[in-house]
N, C-alpha and C positions, 0 to 999 in steps of 0.2 A: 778929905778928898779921896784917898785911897778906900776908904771903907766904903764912898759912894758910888765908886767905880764898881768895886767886888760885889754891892749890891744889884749894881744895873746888870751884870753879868748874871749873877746867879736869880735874876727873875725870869721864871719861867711863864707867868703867863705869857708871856710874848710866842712864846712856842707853841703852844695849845693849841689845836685845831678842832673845830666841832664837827664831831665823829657821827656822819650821817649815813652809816650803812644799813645794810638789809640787814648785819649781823644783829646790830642792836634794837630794830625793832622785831618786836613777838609777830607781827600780825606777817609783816615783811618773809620773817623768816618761815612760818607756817608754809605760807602759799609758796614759797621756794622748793619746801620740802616736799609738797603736795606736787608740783611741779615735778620735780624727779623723779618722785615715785612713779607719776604718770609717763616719764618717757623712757624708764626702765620696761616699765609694764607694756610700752610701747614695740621696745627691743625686742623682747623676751616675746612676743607675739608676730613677729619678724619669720616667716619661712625661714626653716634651719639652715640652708644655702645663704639668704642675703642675709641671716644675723650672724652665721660663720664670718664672711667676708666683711659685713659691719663692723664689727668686735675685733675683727686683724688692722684694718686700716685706721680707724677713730681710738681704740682701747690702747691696742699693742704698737701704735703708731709705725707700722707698715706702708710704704709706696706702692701705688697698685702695681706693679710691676712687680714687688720682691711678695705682693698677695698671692698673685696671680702664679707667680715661680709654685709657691710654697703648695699651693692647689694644684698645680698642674693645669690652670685653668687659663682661656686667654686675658690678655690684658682689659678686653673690650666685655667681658663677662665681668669682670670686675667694675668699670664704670656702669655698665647697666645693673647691678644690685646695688651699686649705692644710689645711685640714681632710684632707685625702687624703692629703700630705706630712707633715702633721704625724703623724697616725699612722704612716706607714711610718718615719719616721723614731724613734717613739716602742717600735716593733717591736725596731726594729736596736738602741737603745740596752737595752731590759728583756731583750735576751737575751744582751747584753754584764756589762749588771749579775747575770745570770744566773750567768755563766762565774767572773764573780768574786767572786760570793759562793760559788760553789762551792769556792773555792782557800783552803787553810788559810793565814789570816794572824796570823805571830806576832803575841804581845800584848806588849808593853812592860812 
């Protein structure tokens, strides 16, 4: 009876969860990775003003307010570059999801 017990304790398939992330699949992680690169590429092609104030507030995780301190710049210069970034950033991504919804994906 005791051995039956320590058995049902020490079964772990009860624990096991089927691990369905983007980590583990190749194709998943690919287009992830292509993914970034493209919205790095995106940053980095960002007017040097709204990718300064990008890269404070999203990177260095900065309040626009203590951005806006650190620049010297108003609070309102700061929401209108990310507002600038954000859309171009929001470009680069809706014609990435573009590409991929155009690409037939098997169904399971």
């Amino acid at each position: 009876m005791v051995k039956q017990k320590r058995q049902r304790a020490l079964d772990t398939s009860q624990w096991i969860m089927p691990l369905n992330s983007v980590y583990f699949d190749p194709e998943k992680l690919l287009m992830t990775e292509e993914l970034i690169q493209k919205i790095r590429k995106a940053i980095e092609d960002l007017p040097t003003r709204c990718q300064l104030i990008f890269k404070l507030v999203k990177e260095d995780g900065l309040k626009y307010k203590e951005a806006a301190d650190l620049l010297q710049i108003s609070v309102k210069t700061v929401e209108t570059q990310m507002a600038i970034a954000i859309r171009r950033l929001g470009k680069c991504m809706h014609l990435d999801m573009e590409a991929i919804q155009g690409q037939k994906i098997p169904r399971k």
